[in-house]
N, C-alpha and C positions, 0 to 999 in steps of 0.2 A: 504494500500500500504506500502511496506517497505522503510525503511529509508535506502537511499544509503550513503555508507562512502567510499574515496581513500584508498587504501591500497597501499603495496611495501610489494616483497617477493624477495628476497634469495637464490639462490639453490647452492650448490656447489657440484657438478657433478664427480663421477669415469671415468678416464682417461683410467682404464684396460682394459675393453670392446671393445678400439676402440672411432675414432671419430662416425664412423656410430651409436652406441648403443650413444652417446655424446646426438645428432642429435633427433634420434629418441627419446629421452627422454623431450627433451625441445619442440619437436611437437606434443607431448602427453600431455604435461603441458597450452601448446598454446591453444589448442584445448578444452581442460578443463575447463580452463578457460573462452575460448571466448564461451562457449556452456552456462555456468552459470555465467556470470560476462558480465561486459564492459572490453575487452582490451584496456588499453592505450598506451602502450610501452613496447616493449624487447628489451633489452640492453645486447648482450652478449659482459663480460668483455675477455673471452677466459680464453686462460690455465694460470694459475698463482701458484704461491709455495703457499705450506701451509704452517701457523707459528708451527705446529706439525703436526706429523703423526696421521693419522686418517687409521686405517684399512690397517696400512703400507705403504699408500701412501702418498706421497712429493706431489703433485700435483694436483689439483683438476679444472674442467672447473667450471666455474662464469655464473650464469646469474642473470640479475634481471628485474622482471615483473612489471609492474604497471597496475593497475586495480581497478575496480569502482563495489562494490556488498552490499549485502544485510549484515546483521551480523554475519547470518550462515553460509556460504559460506568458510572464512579462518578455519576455524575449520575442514571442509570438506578437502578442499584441505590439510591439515595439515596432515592428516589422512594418505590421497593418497600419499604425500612425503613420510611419515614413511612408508609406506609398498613396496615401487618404489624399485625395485635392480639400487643399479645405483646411488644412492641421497648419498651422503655422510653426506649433513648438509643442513640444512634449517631455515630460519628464514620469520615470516610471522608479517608486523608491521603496524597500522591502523594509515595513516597520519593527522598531526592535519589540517584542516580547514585553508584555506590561505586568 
């Protein structure tokens, strides 16, 4: 059986697309997730300034997942971020034990 660890992920989302493309992005993450992982929580921060331009954009939507998986798993999803149209930045971090 595999050993589960908490994670927390990240996403900072393009604004140009539209809220719909926002939207559809983070229910594709959602579902991703809860298909290969335990969900625990989505926390969307909303739209927030960025501290520099990324890709020419000032702004970027926030969200961050928490979730319960095996050790291969963020590696996966990591993968799926870098290839997403839409993801501007991501960060995927394995929480310590409480």
């Amino acid at each position: 059986m595999a050993v589960m660890a908490n994670y927390e992920t990240v996403m900072v989302l393009s604004l140009k697309n539209g809220e719909e493309a926002v939207q559809a992005i983070v229910e594709k993450f959602k579902n991703t997730i809860e298909k290969h992982a335990t969900l625990q929580s989505i926390d969307e921060w909303g739209k927030r300034k960025l501290a520099y331009l990324i890709n020419k954009e000032s702004e970027g939507y926030y969200v961050l997942i928490n979730f319960e998986s095996d050790a291969a798993f963020p590696a996966e999803l990591d993968r799926r971020y870098k290839i997403t149209d839409g993801v501007l930045r991501s960060l995927i971090i394995k929480k310590e034990d409480e």
